[in-house]
C-alpha positions, 0 to 999 in steps of 0.5 A: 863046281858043277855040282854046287851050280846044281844045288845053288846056282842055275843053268839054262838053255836058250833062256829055259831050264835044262839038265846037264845031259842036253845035247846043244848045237852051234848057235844055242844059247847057254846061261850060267848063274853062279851060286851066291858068295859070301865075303869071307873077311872082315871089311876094314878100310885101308890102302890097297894099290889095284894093278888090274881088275876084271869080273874074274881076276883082283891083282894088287902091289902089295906093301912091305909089313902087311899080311895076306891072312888075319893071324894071331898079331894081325887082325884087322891090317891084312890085305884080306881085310882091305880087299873085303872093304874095296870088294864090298863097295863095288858090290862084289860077292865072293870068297878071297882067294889067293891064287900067290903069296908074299912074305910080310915084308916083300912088296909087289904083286899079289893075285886074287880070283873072284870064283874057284874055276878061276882059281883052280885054271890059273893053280893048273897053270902054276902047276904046269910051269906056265905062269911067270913070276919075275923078282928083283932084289938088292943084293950085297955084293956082286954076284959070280956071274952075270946070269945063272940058275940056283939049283938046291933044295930047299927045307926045314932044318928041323919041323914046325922051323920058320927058318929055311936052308939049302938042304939034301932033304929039301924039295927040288928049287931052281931059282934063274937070275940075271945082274941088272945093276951092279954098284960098289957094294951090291947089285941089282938082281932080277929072278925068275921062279921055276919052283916056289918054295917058301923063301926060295928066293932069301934061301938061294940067295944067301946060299950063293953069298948075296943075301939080300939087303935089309932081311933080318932072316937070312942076312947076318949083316943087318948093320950094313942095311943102307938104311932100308926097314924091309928085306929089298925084295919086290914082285916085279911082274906076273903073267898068266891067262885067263878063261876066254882071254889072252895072256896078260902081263902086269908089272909093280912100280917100285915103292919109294923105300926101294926107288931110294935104295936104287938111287943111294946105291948108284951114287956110290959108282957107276952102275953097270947095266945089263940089257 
């Protein structure tokens, strides 16, 4: 990044130019201009829910049956589209960088950074176990326990598949939980990644013999969705930090779909809460 500053941007010192060997002392004054960015999606209008926004940071709850990329069968309704659109009227220059992702079903919380220090700082954190991702999920049935850890690997049944399992020759996954809501035929879940392989959740889920409601992928019992038309899985809240600020928590409401599951399912019983 310094080096791209260097070719493209410009960096001063006490309002003169300078080289990178400079010795500076308490009380100078350093400016740095970042190199120009070019957005690097198509701008196209579209609903895009902003749960916080700042010079560094684009955070958004994302719906369920939208994409993060343009793909072959999604051209011009992805996120990266509708994030190009929003950035282009408020006259920001940058490239798209998605610091997570969700599958195409799953609602809730997904981040954006607006340059690459940005990105690599919060990666670092991730890296380092430092960054909470918090889940809830509608799950069937009720759970061996209260609380618990999932501890399987997860992987490939067989190259280039789509679909994954709990296999020996997976990466290490540990996925926590904890029973918010129980009700006569599902519960209320709430999760905490450790690891983030792709579909952990789906994955360990099913393994433990609570697929989550309305996921055509790993839940056989698609007759008995409660009439949902996505996977009930929702990023609740993430927290992490950013460069020169204290930790930030930001949370996503619950769209309609799943506000009404919650409420059909409680209908049916007396719910039993967790505090």
């Amino acid at each position: 990044m310094i080096r791209e500053i260097k070719r493209n941007g410009k960096i001063s010192l006490n309002h003169k130019d300078c080289f990178l060997g400079d010795k500076i002392i308490v009380g100078d004054n350093i400016e740095i201009v970042m190199p120009h960015e070019a957005i690097d999606g198509v701008a196209i209008p579209g609903i895009l829910n902003i749960v916080y926004e700042d010079e560094e940071l684009l955070v958004v709850n994302k719906p369920p049956f939208c994409v993060t990329h343009p793909s072959k069968s999604h051209h011009f309704d992805t996120l990266t589209n509708y994030i190009s659109y929003h950035w282009e009227e408020i006259g920001v220059s940058a490239k798209i960088r998605f610091i997570n992702r969700l599958d195409r079903d799953t609602t809730g919380l997904v981040a954006i950074a607006k340059n690459k220090y940005v990105h690599h700082f919060i990666q670092k954190q991730m890296n380092e176990g430092k960054v909470k991702k918090v889940y809830l999920a509608f799950v069937h049935g009720k759970l061996p326990m209260m609380s618990g850890t999932i501890d399987a690997p997860v992987g490939q049944p067989f190259e280039n598949s789509i679909h994954r399992v709990v296999t020996n020759k997976g990466k290490p996954s540990i996925t926590h939980y904890r029973v918010l809501e129980e009700y006569p035929q599902a519960s209320l879940v709430e999760l905490i990644l450790e690891t983030g392989r792709t579909h952990q959740i789906r994955v360990h889920l099913q393994y433990i013999g609570n697929p989550i409601i309305g996921d055509p992928l790993y839940n056989s019992d698609m007759e008995n969705s409660f009439g949902m038309s996505h996977q009930a899985l929702h990023a609740k809240s993430l927290t992490l930090s950013l460069p020169m600020k204290k930790v930030l928590t930001m949370e996503a409401e619950l769209n309609n779909e799943l506000r009404d599951l919650r409420n059909n399912l409680g209908k049916n019983g007396k719910k039993k809460v967790m505090e």
